[in-house]
N, C-alpha and C positions, 0 to 999 in steps of 0.2 A: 504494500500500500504506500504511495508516495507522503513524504513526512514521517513516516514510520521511523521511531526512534531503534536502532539494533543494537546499542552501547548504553551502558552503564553512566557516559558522563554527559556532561552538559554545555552543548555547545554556545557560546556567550555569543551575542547580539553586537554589533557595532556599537561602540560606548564611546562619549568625550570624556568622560573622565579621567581616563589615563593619560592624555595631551593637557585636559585644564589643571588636571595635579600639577604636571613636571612646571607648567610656566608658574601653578601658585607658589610652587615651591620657588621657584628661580626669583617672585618677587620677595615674600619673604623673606628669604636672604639678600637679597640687595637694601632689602627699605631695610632692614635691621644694621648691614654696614651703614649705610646713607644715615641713619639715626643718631648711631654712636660717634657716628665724625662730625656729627652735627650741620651735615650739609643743609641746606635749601630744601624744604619738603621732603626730609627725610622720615618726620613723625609719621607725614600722608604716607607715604609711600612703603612704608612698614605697618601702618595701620593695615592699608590696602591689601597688603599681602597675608598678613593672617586671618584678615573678614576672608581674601577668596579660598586659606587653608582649609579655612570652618566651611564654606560653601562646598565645595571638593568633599567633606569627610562627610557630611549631612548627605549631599547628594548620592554619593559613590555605595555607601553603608545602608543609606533605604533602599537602592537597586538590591544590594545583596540580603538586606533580608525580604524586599517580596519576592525574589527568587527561593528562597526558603519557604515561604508562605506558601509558594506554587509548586512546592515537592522537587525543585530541582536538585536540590542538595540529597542525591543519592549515597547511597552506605562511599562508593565511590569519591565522590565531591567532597564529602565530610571528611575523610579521612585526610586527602589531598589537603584542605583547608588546613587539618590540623598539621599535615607537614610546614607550611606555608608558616605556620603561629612559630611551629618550635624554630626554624629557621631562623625567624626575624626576631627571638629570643637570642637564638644563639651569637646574631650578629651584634645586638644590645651588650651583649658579655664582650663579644672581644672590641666593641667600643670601647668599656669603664678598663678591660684589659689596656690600653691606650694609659689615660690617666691613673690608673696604679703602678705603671711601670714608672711614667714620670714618678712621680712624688716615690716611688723607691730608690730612683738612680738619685735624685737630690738627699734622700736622708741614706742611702750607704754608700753614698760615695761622694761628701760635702766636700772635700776637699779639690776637688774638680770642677768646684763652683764657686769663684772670686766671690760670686754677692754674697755666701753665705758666712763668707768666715772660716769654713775649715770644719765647723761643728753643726750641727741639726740638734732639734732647732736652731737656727741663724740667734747670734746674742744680739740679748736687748727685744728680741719677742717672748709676749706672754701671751700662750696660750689658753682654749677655754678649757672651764674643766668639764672633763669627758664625766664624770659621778653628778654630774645637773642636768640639766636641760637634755645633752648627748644622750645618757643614760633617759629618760623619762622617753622621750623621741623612740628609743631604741626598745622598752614596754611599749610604746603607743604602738609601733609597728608590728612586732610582736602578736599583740591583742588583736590586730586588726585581720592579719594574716588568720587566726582561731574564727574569728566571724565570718569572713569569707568563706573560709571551709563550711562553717554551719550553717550559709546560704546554701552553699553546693549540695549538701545533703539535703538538707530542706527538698531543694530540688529535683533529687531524684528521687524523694518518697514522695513527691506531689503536694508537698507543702506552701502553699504558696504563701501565705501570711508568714512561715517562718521564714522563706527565701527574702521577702520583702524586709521583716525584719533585720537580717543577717545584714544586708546589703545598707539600711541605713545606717547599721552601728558601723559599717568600715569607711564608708562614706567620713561621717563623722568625725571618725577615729584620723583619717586620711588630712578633711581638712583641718584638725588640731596641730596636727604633724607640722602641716603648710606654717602655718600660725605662728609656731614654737621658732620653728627654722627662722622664720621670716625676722621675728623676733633678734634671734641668737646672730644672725648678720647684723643686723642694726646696733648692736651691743658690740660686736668682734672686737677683742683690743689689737687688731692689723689691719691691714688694707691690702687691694688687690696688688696695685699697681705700687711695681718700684720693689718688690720682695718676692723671692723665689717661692718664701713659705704660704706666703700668702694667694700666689696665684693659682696654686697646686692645692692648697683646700677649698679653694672657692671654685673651681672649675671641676671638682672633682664630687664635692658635696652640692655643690648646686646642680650638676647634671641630672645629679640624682633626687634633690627636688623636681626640678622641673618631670621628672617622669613619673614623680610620685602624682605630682597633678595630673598628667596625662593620664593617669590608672585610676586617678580619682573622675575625672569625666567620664572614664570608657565605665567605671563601673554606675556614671549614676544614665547612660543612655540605658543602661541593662536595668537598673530599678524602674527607670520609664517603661521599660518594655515589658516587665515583670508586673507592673501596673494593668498592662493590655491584655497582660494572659499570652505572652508569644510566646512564653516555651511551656516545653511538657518535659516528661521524664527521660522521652525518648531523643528530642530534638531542643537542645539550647546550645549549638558550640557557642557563639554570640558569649552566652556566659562561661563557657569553660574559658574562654580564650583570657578573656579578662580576670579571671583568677589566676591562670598562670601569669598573664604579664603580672598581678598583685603579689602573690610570691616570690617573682624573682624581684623586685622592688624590694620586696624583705631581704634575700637572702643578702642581695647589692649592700644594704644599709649596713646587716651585721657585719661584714668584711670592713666600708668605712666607717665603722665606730672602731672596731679591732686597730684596725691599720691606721690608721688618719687621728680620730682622738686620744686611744690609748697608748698606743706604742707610738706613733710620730709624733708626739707631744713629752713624751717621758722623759724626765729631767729638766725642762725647761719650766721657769716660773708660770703659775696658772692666776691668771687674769681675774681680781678680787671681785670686780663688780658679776 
C-alpha cells in the first residue's frame, strides 16, 4: 500500500529548526561578545539572541513532543533519543573535563605561573569557606537529586500528584541553589579579572550554575507537562532525560566542592565575612 510505513523508525519532515538554531546560536554569541566589550547595541543584540534561543527550544521541543503524542517515538526512536541524551551528557563531562584540568595545572604546578607566586592559592587571596554556604549548596543539591528520583518513581507507579510533587521540591531546591550561589559571588573576597585563582573558580563554578539553571527550566517544562497529563508509565523520556541531565548537575557539583573549595582552597586564609 503506498505510505505504508515497513520500518521501525521515523522519518522526520523538513524542519527550520535546525538552520534557525545554528544562526540563534551564532547571535547569541556574538551579542554576548558585543555586550561584554560594550560595543554599540551590544545589550540588543544579545538580548536578541537569546529571545531567538528560547524561540528555537519552545519551537523545536513542541515538534518533538507532538511527535510523541502521534506515536512516533517507537520502542526504536526512544531508545535512539536516549542514545542522543547520554551523548550530549557525555560531551557536558568532557567540557567541565576542560576546566578541571585548568585549575589542576594552576594549583600542581604554580610555579609555572609568574601570576601566582610559586604557591596555590596565589598569596594575599582568601578564600570562601567550603563548611558555609559550599557545604549547605552541596545538601541542597544532594536533596534535590533524592526528589527527583521520587518524581521518577512516582512516575512509573502512575503517580501523578507524587510526580508533580517530587518535581516542585527540586525545582525549589534548584532555584535556592541559584540564590545561594548568586549570593556567594557577590560576597567573593577575589575577582575575576587580573588573578589566575580567580578566573578558574568562577569559570569553573559558574558553568556549573549556569547548567544548574538550564536543568532547572528543562525540569519545570516537565512539571508543565506533568500538569497536562503527557506522560504515562510507559512513555515520559521528556522526563527521564531531564533527570539524568539533574544528576549529572549533582555529580558535576560534588567533584567542584571536593576539588575547587576543599582541596584548592587548603591552607590559604578563609574569607571572615
Amino acid at each position: 500500500m503506498a505510505g505504508a510505513k515497513s520500518h521501525d523508525y521515523h522519518i522526520l519532515p523538513p524542519s527550520p529548526w535546525p538552520l534557525l538554531g545554528a544562526f540563534a546560536g551564532l547571535f547569541f554569541a556574538v551579542g554576548a561578545i558585543l555586550y561584554m566589550h560594550s560595543a554599540p547595541y551590544g545589550g540588543f543584540a544579545w538580548t536578541f539572541g537569546v529571545l531567538s534561543v528560547m524561540a528555537t527550544m519552545a519551537g523545536w521541543w513542541g515538534q518533538v513532543i507532538k511527535e510523541a503524542k502521534a506515536g512516533d517515538h517507537t520502542p526504536v526512536v526512544a531508545l535512539h533519543l536516549r542514545y542522543g541524551m547520554i551523548l550530549f551528557i557525555a560531551s557536558e563531562v568532557m567540557f567541565f573535563v576542560g576546566w578541571f584540568w585548568a585549575f589542576f595545572d594552576f594549583s600542581l604546578f604554580p610555579s609555572t605561573v609568574d601570576a601566582v607566586g610559586g604557591v596555590w592559592p596565589p598569596k594575599g587571596v582568601e578564600v570562601i569557606n567550603p563548611f558555609a554556604f559550599p557545604l549547605l549548596n552541596t545538601l541542597i543539591l544532594l536533596c534535590s537529586g533524592t526528589t527527583v528520583t521520587w518524581a521518577h518513581h512516582a512516575l512509573l507507579h502512575g503517580d501523578r500528584k507524587g510526580t508533580i510533587a517530587g518535581l516542585w521540591c527540586t525545582i525549589l531546591l534548584g532555584l535556592t541553589f541559584t540564590g545561594i550561589q548568586g549570593w556567594e559571588y557577590a560576597h567573593a573576597p577575589f575577582a575575576f579579572k587580573g588573578l589566575n585563582y580567580g578566573a578558574a573558580f568562577f569559570m569553573a563554578t559558574g558553568f556549573h550554575g549556569f547548567h544548574v539553571l538550564v536543568g532547572t527550566i528543562f525540569l519545570i517544562v516537565n512539571l508543565i507537562r506533568a500538569y497536562k497529563g503527557d506522560f504515562t508509565p510507559r512513555q515520559h523520556f521528556g522526563f527521564e532525560a531531564a533527570a539524568w541531565y539533574w544528576h549529572f548537575v549533582d555529580v558535576v557539583w560534588l567533584f567542584l566542592f571536593v576539588t575547587i573549595y576543599v582541596w584548592g582552597g587548603w591552607g590559604a586564609p578563609i574569607h571572615a565575612g
